[in-house]
C-alpha positions, 0 to 999 in steps of 0.5 A: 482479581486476577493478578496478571490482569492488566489495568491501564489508567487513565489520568487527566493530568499526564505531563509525559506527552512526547512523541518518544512516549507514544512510540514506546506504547505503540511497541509495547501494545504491538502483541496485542495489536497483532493478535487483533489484527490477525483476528480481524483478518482472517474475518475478513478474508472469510467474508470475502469467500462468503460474500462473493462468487469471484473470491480472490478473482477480485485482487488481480481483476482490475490490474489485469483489466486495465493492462489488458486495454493497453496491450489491446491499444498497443496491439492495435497501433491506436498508440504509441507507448514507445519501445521496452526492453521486454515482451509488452505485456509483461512490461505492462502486466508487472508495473500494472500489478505493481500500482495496484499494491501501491493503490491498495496500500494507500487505501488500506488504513483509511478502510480499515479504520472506516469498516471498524468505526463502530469498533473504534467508539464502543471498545477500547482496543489497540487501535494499532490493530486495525492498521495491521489488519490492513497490511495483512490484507495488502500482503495477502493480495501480494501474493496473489499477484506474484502468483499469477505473475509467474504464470505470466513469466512461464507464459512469456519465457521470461527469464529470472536472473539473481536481481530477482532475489531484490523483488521482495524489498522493491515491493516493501518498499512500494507498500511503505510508501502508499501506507505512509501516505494513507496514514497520513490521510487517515485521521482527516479522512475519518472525518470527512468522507471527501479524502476517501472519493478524492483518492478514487479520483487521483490516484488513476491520475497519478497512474499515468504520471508514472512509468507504468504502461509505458517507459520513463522518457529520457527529456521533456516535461514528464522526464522532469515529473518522473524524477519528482515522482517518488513512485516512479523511482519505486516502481522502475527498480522493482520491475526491473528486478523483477524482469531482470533489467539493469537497474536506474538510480538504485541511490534514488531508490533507497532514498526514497525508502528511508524519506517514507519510513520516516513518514510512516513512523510520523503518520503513526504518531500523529494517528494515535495522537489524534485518534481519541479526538477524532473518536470523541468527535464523530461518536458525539 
């Protein structure tokens, strides 16, 4: 036998089951469940080219669609979506991009996990690998959408400023928070096909209660919605980087930051807790 092989041991009687324990395997299996990750992919990726004539299109398709009938409505005085600081569609075409990334990252641990059951019930892998999978994926499609942001900027003469340098974290940050919710979502979602439909349903609901096609209101009832909606703080401050206008509440935006990698973290824990129940049960 190889000595450098690895054996893992599996035993009924494990008393070391505490939280600090999962969180020092999940570290330690992290090459491996980067290497899997990677590797899953890249698959991925090559299936898309292979499997569709539009490729990558798709990552900017339903942004720009959906932006595109705003500003046509706009346009058009069908409605009135008030005054914003910079050219509407920019304005539009920014926080559009940027709820798809919200959207994504909140889709992409459940979907995941759900393209590779089969994977999950034959093999025993690092499961922590197929959520990185995910992630690669959504920041992938980041890139595609910052690239066509430029274009759109250039377009526009949108002027950059050094806030710019803040894009980066915003959009982190924007991602941790729908993965953490994603993730949290996952285990039960895994069991019942209803999370994955009710996410198709709520979160173009959810939309419309954040700043997205039109400025954050100063009063009123959606005022008071706004300051609960963490995404509405996320979102605000990164496109204000992003088109160099001052920031809101930058306090509210870390805080915001801090609440969801506390709740990424307790996600992970609570997914790999519950994934060799979830697993036993849905490949009896």
């Amino acid at each position: 036998m190889d000595q450098h092989q690895k054996i893992t041991i599996y035993s009924a009687d494990n008393t070391d089951r505490s939280l600090l324990r999962h969180l020092r395997e999940v570290f330690r299996e992290l090459p491996e469940a980067h290497e899997l990750g990677y590797r899953l992919f890249k698959r991925n990726i090559r299936a898309m080219y292979r499997q569709s004539l539009l490729g990558v299109v798709w990552a900017i398709f339903p942004p720009l669609i959906t932006a595109a009938l705003w500003i046509f409505l706009r346009g058009n005085n069908v409605m009135s979506l008030g005054e914003t600081s910079v050219p509407y569609p920019v304005f539009v075409l920014v926080g559009t991009m940027l709820w798809q990334i919200f959207t994504e990252s909140v889709l992409a641990p459940l979907k995941s996990i759900t393209t590779n059951k089969s994977m999950l019930i034959k093999i025993n892998i690092p499961r922590e690998g197929l959520l990185l999978s995910g992630i690669y994926e959504v920041f992938f499609n980041v890139l595609i959408k910052i690239f066509l942001l430029a274009i759109i900027f250039i377009a526009f003469s949108q002027p950059l400023s050094v806030s710019v340098i803040w894009v980066l974290p915003g959009i982190l940050s924007i991602i941790i928070c729908g993965f953490s919710i994603g993730l949290l979502l996952t285990p039960i979602g895994m069991l019942y096909t209803d999370i994955q439909r009710g996410l198709g349903i709520i979160l173009p609901f959810l939309m419309y209660l954040t700043p997205v096609i039109y400025p954050s209101p100063k009063d009123g009832a959606v005022a008071v919605i706004m300051k609960i909606n963490p995404m509405a703080s996320l979102l605000v401050e990164t496109r204000n980087w992003f088109t160099s206008q001052p920031m809101q509440d930058l306090n509210l935006f870390m805080i915001y930051t801090a609440i969801f990698i506390c709740i990424s973290f307790l996600g992970i824990m609570i997914f790999r807790i519950s994934m060799p129940m979830i697993i036993e049960r849905i490949g009896s």
